[in-house]
Each structure stands twice: as C-alpha cells, then as structure tokens.
DSSP file (Angstrom, degrees, kcal/mol; ACC not computed):
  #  RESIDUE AA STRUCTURE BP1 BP2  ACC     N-H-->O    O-->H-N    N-H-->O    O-->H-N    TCO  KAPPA ALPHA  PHI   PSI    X-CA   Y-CA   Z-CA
    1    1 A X    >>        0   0    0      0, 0.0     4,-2.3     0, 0.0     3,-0.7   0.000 360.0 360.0 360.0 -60.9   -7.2  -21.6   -1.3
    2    2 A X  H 3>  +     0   0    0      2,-0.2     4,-5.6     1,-0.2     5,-0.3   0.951 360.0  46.8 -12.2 -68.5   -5.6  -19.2    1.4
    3    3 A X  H 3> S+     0   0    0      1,-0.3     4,-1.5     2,-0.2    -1,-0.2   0.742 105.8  61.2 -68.7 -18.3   -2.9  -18.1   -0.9
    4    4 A X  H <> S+     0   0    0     -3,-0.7     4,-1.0     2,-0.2    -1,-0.3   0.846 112.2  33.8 -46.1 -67.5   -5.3  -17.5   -3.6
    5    5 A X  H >X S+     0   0    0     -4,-2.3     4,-2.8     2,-0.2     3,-1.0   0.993 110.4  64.5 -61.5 -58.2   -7.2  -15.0   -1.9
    6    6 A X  H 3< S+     0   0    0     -4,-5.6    -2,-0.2     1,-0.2    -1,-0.2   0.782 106.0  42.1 -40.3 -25.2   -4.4  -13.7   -0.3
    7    7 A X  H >X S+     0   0    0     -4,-1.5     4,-3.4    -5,-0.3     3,-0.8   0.960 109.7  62.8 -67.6 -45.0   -2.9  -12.7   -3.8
    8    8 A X  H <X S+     0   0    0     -4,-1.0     4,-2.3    -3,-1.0     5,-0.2   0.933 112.9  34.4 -27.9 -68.8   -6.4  -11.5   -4.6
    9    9 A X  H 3< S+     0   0    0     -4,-2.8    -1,-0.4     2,-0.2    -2,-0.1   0.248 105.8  62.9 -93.5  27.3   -6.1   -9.0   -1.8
   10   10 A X  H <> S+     0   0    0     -3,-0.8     4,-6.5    -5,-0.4    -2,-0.2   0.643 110.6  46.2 -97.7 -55.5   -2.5   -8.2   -2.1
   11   11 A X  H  X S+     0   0    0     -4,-3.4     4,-2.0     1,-0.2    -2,-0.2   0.907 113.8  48.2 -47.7 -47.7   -3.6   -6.8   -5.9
   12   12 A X  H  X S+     0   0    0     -4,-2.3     4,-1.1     1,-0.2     5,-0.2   0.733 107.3  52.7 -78.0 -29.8   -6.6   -4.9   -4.6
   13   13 A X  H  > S+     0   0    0     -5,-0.2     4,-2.4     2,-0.1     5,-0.3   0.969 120.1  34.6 -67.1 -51.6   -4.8   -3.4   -2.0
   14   14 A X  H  X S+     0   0    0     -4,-6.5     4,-5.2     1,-0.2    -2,-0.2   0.973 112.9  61.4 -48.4 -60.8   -2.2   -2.2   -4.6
   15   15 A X  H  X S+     0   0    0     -4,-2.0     4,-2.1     1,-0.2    -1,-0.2   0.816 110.4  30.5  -9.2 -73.0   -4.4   -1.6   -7.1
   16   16 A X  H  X S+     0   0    0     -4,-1.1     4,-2.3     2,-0.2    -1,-0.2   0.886 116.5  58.2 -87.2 -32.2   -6.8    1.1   -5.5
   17   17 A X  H  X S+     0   0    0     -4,-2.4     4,-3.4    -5,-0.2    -1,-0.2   0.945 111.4  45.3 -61.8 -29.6   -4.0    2.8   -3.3
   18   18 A X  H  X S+     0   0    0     -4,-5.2     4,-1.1    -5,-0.3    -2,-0.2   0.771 108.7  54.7 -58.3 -28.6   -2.3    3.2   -6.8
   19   19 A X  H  X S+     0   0    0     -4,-2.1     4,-2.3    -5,-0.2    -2,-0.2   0.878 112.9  44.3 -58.2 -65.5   -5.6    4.5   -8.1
   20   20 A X  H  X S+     0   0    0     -4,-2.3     4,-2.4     1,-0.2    -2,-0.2   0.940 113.2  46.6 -50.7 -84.0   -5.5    7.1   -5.2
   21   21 A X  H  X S+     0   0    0     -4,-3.4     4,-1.0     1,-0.2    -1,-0.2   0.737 113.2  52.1   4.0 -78.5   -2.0    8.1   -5.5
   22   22 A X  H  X S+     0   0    0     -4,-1.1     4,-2.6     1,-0.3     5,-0.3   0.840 107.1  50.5 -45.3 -66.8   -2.5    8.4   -9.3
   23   23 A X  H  X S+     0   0    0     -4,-2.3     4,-1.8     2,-0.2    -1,-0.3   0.902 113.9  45.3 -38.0 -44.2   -5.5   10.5   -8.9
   24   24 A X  H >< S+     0   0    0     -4,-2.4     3,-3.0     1,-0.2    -2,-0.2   0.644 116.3  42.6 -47.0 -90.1   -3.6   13.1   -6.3
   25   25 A X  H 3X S+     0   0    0     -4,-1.0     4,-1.3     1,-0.3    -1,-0.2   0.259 109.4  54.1 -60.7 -12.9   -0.6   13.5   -8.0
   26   26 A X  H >X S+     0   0    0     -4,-2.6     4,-1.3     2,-0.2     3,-0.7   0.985 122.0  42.4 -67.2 -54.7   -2.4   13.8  -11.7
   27   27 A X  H << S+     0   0    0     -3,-3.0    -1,-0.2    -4,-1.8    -2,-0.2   0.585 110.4  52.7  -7.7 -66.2   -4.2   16.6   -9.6
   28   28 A X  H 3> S+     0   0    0      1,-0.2     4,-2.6     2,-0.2    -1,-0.3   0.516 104.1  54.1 -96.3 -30.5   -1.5   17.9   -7.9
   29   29 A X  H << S+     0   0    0     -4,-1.3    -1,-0.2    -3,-0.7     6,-0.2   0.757  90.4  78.0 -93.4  -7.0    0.5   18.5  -10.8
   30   30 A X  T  < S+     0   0    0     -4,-1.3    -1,-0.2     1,-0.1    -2,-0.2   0.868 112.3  24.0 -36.3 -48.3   -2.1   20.5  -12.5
   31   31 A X  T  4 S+     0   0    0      1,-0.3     2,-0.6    -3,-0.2    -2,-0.2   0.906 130.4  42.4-100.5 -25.9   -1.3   23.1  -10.6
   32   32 A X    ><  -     0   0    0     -4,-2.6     3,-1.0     1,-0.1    -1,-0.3  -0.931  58.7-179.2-105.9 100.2    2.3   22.4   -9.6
   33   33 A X  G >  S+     0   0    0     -2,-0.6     3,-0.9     1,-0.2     4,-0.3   0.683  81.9  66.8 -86.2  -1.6    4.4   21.0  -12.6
   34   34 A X  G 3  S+     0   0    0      1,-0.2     4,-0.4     2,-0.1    -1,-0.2   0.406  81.6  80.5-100.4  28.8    7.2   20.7  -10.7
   35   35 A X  G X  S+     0   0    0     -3,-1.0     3,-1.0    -6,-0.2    -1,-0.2   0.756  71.3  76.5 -85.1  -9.4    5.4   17.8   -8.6
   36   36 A X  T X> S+     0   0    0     -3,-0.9     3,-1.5     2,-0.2     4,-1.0   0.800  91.7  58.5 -70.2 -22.3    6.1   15.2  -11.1
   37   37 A X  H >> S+     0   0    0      1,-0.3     4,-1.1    -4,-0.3     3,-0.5   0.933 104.7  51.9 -41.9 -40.2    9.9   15.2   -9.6
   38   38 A X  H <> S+     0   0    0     -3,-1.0     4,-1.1    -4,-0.4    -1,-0.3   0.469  95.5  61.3 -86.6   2.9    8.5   14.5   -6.7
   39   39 A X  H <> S+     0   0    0     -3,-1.5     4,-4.1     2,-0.2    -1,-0.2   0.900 113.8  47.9 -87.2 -47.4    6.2   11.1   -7.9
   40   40 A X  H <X S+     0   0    0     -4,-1.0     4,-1.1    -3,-0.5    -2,-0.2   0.807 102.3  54.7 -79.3 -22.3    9.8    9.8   -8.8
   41   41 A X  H  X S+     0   0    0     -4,-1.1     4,-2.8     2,-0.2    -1,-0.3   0.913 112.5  46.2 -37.2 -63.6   11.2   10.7   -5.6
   42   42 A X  H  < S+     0   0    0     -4,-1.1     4,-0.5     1,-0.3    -2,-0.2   0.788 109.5  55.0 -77.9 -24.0    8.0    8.4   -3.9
   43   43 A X  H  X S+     0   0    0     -4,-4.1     4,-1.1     2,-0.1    -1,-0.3   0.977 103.0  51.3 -53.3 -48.3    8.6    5.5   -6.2
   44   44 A X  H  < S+     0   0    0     -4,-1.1     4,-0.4     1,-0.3    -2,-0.2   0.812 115.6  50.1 -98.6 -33.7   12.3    5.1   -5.3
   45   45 A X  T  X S+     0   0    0     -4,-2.8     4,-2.1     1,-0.2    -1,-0.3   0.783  97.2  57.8 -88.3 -16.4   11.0    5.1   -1.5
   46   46 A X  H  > S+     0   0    0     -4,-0.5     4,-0.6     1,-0.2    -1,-0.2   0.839  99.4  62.0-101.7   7.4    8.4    2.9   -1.3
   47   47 A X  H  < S+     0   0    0     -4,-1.1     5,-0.3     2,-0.1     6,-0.3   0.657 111.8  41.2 -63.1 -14.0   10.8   -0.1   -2.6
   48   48 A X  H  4 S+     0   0    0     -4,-0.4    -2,-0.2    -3,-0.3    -3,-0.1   0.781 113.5  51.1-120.3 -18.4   12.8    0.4    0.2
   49   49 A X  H  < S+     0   0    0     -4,-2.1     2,-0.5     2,-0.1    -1,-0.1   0.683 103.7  73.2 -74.5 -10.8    9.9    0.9    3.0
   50   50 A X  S >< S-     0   0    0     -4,-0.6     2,-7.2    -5,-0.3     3,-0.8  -0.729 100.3-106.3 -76.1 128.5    8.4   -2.0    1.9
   51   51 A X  T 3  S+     0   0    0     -2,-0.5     5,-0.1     1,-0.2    -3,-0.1   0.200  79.8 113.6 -59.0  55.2    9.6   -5.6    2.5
   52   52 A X  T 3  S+     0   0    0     -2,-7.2    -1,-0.2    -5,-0.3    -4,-0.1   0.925  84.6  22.6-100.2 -17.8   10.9   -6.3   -0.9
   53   53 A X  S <  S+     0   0    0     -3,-0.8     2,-0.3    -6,-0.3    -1,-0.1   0.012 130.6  31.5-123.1  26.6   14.2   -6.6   -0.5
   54   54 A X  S    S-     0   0    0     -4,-0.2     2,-0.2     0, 0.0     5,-0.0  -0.914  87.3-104.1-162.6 157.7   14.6   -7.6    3.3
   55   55 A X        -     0   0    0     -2,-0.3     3,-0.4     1,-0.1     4,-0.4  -0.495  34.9-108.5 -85.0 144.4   11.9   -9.7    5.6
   56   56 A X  S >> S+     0   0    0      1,-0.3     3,-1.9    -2,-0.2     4,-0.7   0.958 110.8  61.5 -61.4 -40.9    9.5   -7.8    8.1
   57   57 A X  H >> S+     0   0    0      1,-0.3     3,-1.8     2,-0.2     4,-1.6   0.742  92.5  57.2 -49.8 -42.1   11.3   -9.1   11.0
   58   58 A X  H 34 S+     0   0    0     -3,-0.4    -1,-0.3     1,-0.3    -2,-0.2   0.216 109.4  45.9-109.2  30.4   14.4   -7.8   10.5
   59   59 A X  H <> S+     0   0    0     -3,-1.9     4,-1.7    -4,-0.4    -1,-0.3   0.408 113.4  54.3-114.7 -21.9   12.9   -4.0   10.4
   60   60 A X  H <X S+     0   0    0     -3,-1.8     4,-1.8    -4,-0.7    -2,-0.2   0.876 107.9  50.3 -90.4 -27.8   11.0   -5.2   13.5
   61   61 A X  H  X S+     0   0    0     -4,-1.6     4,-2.6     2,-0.2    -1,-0.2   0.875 112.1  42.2 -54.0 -45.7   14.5   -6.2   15.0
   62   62 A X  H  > S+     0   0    0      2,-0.2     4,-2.0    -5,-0.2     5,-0.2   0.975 112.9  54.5 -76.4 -46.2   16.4   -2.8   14.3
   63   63 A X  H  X>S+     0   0    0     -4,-1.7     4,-2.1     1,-0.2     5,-0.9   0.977 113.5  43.5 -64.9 -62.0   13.2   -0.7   15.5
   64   64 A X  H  <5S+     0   0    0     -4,-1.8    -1,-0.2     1,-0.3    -2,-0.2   0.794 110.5  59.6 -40.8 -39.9   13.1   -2.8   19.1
   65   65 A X  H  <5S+     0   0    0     -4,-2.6    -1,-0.3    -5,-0.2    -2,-0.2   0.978 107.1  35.1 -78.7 -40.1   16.3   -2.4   19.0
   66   66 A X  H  <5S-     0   0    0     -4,-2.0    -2,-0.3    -3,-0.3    -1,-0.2   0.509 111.7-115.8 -37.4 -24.3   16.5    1.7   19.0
   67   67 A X  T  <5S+     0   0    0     -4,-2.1     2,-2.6    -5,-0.2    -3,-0.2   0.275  75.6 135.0  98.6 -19.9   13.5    1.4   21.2
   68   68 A X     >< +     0   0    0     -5,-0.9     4,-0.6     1,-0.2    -1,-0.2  -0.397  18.1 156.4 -80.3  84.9   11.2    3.2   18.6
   69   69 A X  T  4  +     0   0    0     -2,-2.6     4,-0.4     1,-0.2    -1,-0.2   0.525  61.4  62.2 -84.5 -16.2    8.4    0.8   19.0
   70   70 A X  T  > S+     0   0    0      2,-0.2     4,-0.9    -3,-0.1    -1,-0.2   0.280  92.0  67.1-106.3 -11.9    5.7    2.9   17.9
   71   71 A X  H  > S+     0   0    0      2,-0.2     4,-2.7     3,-0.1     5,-0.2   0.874  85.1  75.1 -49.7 -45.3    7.4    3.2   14.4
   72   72 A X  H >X S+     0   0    0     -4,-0.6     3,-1.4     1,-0.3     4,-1.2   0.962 103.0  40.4 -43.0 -63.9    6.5   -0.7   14.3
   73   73 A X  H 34 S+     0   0    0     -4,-0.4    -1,-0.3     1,-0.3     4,-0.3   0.667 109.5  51.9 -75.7 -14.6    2.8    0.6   13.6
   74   74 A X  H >< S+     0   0    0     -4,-0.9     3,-1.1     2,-0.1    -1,-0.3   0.882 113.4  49.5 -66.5 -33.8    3.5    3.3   11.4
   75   75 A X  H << S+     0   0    0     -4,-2.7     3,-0.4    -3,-1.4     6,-0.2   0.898 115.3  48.8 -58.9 -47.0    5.7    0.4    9.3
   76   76 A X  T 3< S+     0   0    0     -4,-1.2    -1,-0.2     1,-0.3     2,-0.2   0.449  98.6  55.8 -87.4 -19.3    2.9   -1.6    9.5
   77   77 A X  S <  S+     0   0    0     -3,-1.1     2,-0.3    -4,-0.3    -1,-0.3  -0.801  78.9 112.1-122.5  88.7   -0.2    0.5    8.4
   78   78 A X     >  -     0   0    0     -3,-0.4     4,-1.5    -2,-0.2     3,-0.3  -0.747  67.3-144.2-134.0 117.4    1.7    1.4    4.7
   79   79 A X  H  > S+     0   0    0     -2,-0.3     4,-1.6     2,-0.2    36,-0.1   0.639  95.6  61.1  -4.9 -62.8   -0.5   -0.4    2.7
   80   80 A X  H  > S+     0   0    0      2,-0.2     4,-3.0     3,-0.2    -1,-0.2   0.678 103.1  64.7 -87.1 -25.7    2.1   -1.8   -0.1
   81   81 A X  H  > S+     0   0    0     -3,-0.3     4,-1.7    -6,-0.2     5,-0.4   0.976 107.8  39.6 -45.6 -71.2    3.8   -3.6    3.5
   82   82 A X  H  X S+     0   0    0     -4,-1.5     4,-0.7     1,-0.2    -2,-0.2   0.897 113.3  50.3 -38.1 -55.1    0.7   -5.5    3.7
   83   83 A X  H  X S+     0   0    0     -4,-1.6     4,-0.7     2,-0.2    -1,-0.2   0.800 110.0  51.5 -68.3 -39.0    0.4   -6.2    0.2
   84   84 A X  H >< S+     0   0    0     -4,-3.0     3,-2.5     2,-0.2     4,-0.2   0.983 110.6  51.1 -40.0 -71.5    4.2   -7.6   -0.2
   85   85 A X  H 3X S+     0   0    0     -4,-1.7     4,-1.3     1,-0.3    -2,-0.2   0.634 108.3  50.4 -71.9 -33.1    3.6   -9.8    2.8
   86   86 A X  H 3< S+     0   0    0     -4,-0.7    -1,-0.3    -5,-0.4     4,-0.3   0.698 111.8  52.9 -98.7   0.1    0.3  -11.2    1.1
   87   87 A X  T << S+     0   0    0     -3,-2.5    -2,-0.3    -4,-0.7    -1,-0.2   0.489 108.3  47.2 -76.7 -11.3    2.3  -11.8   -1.7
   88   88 A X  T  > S+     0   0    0     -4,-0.2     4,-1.6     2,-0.1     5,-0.2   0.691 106.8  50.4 -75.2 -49.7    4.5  -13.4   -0.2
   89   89 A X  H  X S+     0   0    0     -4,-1.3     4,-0.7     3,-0.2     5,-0.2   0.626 115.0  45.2 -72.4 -32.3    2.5  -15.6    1.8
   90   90 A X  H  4 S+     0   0    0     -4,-0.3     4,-0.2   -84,-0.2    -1,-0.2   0.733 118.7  42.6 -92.5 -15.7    0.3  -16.9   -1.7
   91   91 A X  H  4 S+     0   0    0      1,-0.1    -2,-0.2     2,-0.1    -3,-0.1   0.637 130.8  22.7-120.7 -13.8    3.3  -17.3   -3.8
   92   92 A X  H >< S+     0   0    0     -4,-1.6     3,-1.3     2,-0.1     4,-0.5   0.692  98.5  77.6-127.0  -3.6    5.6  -19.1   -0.9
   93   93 A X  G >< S+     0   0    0     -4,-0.7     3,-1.5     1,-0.3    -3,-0.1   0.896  94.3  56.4 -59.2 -45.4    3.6  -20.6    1.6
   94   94 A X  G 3  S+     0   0    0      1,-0.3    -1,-0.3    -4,-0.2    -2,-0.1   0.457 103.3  50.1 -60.2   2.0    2.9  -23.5   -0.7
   95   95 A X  G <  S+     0   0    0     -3,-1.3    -1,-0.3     0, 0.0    -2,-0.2   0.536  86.5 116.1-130.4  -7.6    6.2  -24.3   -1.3
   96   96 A X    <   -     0   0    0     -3,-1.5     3,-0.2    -4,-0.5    -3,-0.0  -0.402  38.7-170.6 -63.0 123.2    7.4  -24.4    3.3
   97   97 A X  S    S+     0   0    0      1,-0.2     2,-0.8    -2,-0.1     3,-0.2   0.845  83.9  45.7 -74.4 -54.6    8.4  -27.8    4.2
   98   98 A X        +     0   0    0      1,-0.2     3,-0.5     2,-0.1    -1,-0.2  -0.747  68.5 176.8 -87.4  87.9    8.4  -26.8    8.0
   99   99 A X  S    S+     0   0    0     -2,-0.8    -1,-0.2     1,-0.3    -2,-0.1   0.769  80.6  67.5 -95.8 -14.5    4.6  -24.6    8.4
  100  100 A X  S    S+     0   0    0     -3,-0.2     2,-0.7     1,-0.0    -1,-0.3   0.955  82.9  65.1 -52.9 -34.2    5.5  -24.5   12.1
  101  101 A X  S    S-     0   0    0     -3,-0.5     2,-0.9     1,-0.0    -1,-0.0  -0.748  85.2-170.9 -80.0 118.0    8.5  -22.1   11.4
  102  102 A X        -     0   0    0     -2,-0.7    -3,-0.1     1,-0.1    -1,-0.0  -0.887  11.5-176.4-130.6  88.1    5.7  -19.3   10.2
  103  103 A X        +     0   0    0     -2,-0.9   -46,-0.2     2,-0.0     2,-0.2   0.549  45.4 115.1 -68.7  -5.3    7.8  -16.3    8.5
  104  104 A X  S    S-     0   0    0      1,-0.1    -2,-0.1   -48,-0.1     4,-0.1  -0.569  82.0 -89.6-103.5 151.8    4.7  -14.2    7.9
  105  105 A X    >   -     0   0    0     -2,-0.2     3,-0.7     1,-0.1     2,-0.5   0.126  53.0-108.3 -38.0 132.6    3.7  -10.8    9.4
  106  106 A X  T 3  S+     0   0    0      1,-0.2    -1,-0.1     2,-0.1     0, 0.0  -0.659 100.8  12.5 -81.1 116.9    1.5  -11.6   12.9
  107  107 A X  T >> S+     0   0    0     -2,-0.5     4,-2.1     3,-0.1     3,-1.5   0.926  77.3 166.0  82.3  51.5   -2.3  -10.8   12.6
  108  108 A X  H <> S+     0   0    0     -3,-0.7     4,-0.9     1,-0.2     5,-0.3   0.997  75.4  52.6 -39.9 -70.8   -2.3  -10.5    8.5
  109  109 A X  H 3> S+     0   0    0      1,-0.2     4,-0.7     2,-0.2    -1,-0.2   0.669 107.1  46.1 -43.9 -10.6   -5.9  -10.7    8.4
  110  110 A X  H <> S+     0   0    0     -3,-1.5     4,-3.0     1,-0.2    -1,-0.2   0.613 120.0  47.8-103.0 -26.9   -6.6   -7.9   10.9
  111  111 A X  H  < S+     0   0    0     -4,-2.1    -2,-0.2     1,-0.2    -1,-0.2   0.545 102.2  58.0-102.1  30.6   -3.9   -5.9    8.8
  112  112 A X  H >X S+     0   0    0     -4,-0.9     4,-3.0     2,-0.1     3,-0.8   0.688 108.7  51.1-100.9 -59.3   -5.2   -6.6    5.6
  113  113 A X  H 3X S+     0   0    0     -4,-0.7     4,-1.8    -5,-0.3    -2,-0.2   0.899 100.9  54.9  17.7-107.5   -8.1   -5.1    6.8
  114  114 A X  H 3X S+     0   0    0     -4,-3.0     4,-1.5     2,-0.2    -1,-0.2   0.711 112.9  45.4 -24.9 -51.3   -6.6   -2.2    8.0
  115  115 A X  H <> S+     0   0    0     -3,-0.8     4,-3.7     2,-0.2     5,-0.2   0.868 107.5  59.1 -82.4 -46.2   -5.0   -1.5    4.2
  116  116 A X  H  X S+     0   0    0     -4,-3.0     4,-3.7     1,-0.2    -2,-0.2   0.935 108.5  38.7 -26.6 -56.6   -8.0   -2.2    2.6
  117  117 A X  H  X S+     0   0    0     -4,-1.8     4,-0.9     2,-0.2    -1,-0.2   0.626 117.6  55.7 -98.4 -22.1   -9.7    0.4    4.3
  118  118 A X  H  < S+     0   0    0     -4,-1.5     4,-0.2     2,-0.1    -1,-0.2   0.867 109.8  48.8 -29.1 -72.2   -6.3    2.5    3.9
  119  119 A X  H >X S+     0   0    0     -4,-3.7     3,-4.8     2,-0.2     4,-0.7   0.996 106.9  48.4 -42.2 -83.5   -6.5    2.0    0.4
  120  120 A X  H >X S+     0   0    0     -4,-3.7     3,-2.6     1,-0.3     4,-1.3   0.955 107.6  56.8 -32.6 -53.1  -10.0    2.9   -0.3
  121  121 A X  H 3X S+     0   0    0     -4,-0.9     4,-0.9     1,-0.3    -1,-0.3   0.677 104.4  58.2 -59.1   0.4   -9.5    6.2    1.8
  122  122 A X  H <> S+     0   0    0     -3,-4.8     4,-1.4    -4,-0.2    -1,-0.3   0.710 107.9  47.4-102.5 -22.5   -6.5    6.9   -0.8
  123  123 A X  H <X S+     0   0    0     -3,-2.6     4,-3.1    -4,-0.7    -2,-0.2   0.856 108.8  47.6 -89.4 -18.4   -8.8    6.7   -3.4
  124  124 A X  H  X S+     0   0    0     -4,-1.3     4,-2.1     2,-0.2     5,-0.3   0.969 113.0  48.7 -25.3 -82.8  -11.6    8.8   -2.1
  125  125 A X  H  X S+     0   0    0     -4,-0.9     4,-4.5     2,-0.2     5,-0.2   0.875 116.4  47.5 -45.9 -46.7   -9.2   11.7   -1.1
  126  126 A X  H  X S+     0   0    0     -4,-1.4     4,-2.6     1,-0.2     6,-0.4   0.965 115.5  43.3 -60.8 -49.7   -7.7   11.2   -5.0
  127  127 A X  H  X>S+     0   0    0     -4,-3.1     4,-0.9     2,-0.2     5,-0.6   0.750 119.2  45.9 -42.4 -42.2  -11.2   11.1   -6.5
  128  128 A X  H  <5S+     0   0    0     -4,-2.1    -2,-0.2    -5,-0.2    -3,-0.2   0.854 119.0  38.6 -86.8 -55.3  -11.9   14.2   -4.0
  129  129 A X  H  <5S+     0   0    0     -4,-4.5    -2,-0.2    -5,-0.3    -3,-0.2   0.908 110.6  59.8 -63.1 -40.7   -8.6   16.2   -4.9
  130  130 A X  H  <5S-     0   0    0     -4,-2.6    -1,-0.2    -5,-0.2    -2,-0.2   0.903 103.5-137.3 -69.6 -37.3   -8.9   15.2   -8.7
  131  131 A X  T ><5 +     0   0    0     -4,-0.9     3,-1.4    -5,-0.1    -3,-0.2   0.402  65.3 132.0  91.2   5.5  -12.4   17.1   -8.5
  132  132 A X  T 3 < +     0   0    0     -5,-0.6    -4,-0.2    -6,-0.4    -5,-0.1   0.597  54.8  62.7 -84.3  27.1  -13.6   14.3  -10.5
  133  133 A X  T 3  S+     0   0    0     -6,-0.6     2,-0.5    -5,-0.1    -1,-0.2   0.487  79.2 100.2-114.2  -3.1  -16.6   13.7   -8.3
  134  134 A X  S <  S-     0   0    0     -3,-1.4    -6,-0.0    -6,-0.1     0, 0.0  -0.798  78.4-126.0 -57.8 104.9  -18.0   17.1   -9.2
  135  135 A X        -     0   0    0     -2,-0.5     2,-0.3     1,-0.1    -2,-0.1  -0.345  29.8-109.8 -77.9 156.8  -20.8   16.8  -12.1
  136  136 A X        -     0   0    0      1,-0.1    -1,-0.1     3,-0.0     2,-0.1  -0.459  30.0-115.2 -81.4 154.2  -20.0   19.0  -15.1
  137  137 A X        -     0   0    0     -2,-0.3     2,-0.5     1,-0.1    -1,-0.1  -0.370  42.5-111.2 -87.9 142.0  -22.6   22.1  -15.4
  138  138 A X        -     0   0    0     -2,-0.1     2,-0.1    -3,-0.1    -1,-0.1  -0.651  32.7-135.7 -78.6 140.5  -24.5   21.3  -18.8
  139  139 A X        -     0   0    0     -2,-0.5     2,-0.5    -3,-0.0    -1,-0.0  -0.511   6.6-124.1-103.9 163.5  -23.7   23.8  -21.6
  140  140 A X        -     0   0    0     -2,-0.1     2,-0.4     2,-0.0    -1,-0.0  -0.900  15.2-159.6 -87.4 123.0  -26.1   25.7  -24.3
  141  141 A X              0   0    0     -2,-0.5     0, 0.0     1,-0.1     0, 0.0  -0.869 360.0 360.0 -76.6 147.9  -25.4   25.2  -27.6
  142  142 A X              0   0    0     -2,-0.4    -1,-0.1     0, 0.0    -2,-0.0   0.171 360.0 360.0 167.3 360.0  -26.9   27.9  -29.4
C-alpha cells in the first residue's frame, strides 16, 4: 500500500517539476536561442545530483566528512532526490528481507512534502514566465 503511493508521489513530484522546467526554458528560449545548450547541460547534472547511481548516505558521508553540513539540506530539498528515493522505496522495499536494516532517506514523508510544494512552485513560476496565464485580448474581425 505504502510503496504504491509512494511511486504515486515519486511521479507527481517529477511530473509537475518537469512541467515547470519545461515551461521556463520553452520561455526562456524564446528570447535566448542559445539556452537550449544549456537544457542539455541541466539534464546531464541532475543524473548525477540525484541518487541514481550512488545511495543517499554515501553523499551524506562525504558532506560530514568535509564538514559542509548545510549542503545536506540543499541535497535534500532537489525535488528529483526525493522522487528517486520514493522510487526506490515502492519498487524495493517489498523485496528487504531484514526491514530493520532501513536504507531509506530519514523523514521521507516530511520531505516529500517539502518537494511537492517545490514542485508546484516550479510550475507556477513556469506558467508565470511562459506568460501563459495572461488571457489573450479578443480581436475584431472586420
């Protein structure tokens, strides 16, 4: 049941920050065509700021160890972080022999939350930037 919503909101979280994005940068490159470089540029980084190819711990490990401890919470309020981690958590939880050894991010729920409400505000700002929330002025034919 859990992992089942948690996928739920793992999508929605992608979903509508992708929606946001999308909206800027369609926006943004209206006026700047040489911003589409930069879309591919922000794909290629958020695979590797995200836990997709390494576990959150061992990003919490490295930062603790440098001392930069207030990184943890920038790391932590990226959306697509969240959404890995509740993708993780519906699609492998079911399969943990040991559910005391508990691999998943501490306080999901309050930082599922948190991206949600991330999320939306990425589409707002895209919706807001795009201009599409303007009504169009009615024309005369004649």
């Amino acid at each position: 049941m859990w992992g089942v919503l948690a996928i739920l909101a793992a999508f929605l979280i992608v979903s509508m920050f992708a929606l946001g994005i999308g909206l800027f940068s369609g926006a943004l490159n209206v006026f700047y065509r040489d911003s589409e470089n930069f879309v591919d540029l922000i794909l290629m980084m958020a695979t590797w700021v995200s836990p997709v190819l390494y576990t959150w711990f061992s990003v919490r490990d490295v930062l603790d160890a440098h001392g930069w401890h207030w990184l943890w919470w920038v790391y932590e309020a990226n959306p697509l972080t969240i959404a890995v981690e509740l993708f993780h958590y519906g699609f492998w939880q079911p399969t943990l022999v040991d559910t005391a050894a508990n691999p998943y991010l501490p306080n999901l729920g309050l930082w599922t939350g948190i991206a949600l409400l991330i999320s939306l505000g990425a589409v707002i700002f895209g919706e807001v930037s795009s201009g599409a929330w303007i009504p169009s002025s009615p024309r005369s034919c004649g």
